[in-house]
NUTIGU-423758 format. One record per residue (C-alpha): residue in three letters; x, y, z. Coordinates in pm, whole numbers, plus 32768, in hexadecimal, padded with zeros to 4 digits. Layout:
NUTIGU-423758
<site type="ALA" u="X" v="Y" w="Z"/>
...
//
This chain:
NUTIGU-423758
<site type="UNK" u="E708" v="0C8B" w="EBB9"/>
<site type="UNK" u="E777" v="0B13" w="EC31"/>
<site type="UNK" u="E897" v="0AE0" w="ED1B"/>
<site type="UNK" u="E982" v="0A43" w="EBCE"/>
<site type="UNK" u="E985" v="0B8A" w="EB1B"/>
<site type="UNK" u="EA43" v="0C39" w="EC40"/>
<site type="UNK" u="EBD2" v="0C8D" w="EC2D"/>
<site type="UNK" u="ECF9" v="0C2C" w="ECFA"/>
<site type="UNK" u="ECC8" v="0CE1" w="EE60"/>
<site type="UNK" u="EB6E" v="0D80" w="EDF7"/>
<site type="UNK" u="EAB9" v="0D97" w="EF37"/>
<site type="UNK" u="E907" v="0D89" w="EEF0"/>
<site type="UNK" u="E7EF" v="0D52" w="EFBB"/>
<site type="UNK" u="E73D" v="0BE7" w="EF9D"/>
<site type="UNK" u="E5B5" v="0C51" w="EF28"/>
<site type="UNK" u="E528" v="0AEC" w="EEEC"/>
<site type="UNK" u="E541" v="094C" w="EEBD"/>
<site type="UNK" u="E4A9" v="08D6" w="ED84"/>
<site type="UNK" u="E4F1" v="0749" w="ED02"/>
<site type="UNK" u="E43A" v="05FF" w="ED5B"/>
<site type="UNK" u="E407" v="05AB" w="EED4"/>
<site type="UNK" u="E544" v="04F6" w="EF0F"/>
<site type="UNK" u="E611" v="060C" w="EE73"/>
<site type="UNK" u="E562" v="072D" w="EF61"/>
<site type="UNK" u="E5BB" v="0655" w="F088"/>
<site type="UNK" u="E6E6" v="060A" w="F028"/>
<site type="UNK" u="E734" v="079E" w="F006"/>
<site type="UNK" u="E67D" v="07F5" w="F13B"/>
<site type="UNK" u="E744" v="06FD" w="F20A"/>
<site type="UNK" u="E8A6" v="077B" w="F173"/>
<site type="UNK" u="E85F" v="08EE" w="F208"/>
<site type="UNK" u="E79C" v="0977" w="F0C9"/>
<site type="UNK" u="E691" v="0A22" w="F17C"/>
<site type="UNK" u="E5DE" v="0B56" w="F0ED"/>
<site type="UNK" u="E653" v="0C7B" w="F1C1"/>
<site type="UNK" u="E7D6" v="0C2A" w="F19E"/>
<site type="UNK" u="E8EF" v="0C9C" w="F0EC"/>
<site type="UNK" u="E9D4" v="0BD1" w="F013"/>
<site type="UNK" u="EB4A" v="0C04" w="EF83"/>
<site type="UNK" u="EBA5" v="0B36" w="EE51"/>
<site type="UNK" u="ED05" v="0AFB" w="EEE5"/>
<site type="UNK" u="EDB6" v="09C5" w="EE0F"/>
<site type="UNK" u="ED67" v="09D7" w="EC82"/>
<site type="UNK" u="EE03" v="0854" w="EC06"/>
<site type="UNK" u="EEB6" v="0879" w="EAB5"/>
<site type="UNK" u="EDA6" v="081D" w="EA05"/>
<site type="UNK" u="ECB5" v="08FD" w="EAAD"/>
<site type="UNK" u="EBF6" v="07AE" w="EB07"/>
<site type="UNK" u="EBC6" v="079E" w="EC59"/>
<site type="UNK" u="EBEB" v="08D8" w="ED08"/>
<site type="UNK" u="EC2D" v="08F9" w="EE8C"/>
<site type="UNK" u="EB4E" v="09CB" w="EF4F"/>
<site type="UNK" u="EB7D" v="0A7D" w="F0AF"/>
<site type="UNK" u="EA1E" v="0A69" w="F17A"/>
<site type="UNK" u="E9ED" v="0A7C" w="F2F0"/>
<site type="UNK" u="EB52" v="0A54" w="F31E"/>
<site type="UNK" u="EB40" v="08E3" w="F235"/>
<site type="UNK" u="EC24" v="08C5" w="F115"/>
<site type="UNK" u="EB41" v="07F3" w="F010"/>
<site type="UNK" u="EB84" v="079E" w="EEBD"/>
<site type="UNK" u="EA56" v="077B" w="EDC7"/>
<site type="UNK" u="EA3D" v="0720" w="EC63"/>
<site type="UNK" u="E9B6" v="0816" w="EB8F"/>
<site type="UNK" u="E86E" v="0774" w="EB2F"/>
<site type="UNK" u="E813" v="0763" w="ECC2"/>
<site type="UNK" u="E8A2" v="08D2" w="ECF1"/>
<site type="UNK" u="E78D" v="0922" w="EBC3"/>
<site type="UNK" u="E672" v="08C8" w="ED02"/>
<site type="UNK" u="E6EA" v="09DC" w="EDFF"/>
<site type="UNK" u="E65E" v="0B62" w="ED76"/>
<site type="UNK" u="E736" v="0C5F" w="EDF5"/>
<site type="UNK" u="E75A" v="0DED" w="EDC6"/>
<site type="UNK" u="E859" v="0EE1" w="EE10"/>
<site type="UNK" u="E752" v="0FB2" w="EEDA"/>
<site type="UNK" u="E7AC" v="0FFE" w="F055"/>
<site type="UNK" u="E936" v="0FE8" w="F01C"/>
//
């Protein structure tokens, strides 16, 4: 499952980065690193971007970057 498909304060546990090289970076350097949890914390009204909670960060991703981070509900 990818990290847009999650609901408002859903809590899941970041599995991999997928996307070009500058995207993966880019994800890596905001806090999503394998290993961690994320909250989806901020849903805009037209679900497009979303606001995540990771290593104590608020970011807010569009949906077609949030489609790069794999996530599952394992571990919770």
């Amino acid at each position: 499952m990818t990290l847009d498909k999650i609901l408002l304060n859903e809590q899941v546990l970041i599995c991999s980065i997928h996307g070009d090289s500058f995207m993966r970076r880019r994800l890596l350097d905001l806090g999503f690193i394998p290993g961690m949890f994320v909250k989806c914390v901020l849903v805009s009204p037209f679900h497009d971007p979303r606001a995540y909670q990771v290593a104590g960060n608020v970011i807010a991703l569009r949906n077609i970057d949030a489609k790069n981070v794999e996530v599952s509900y394992e571990n919770n």
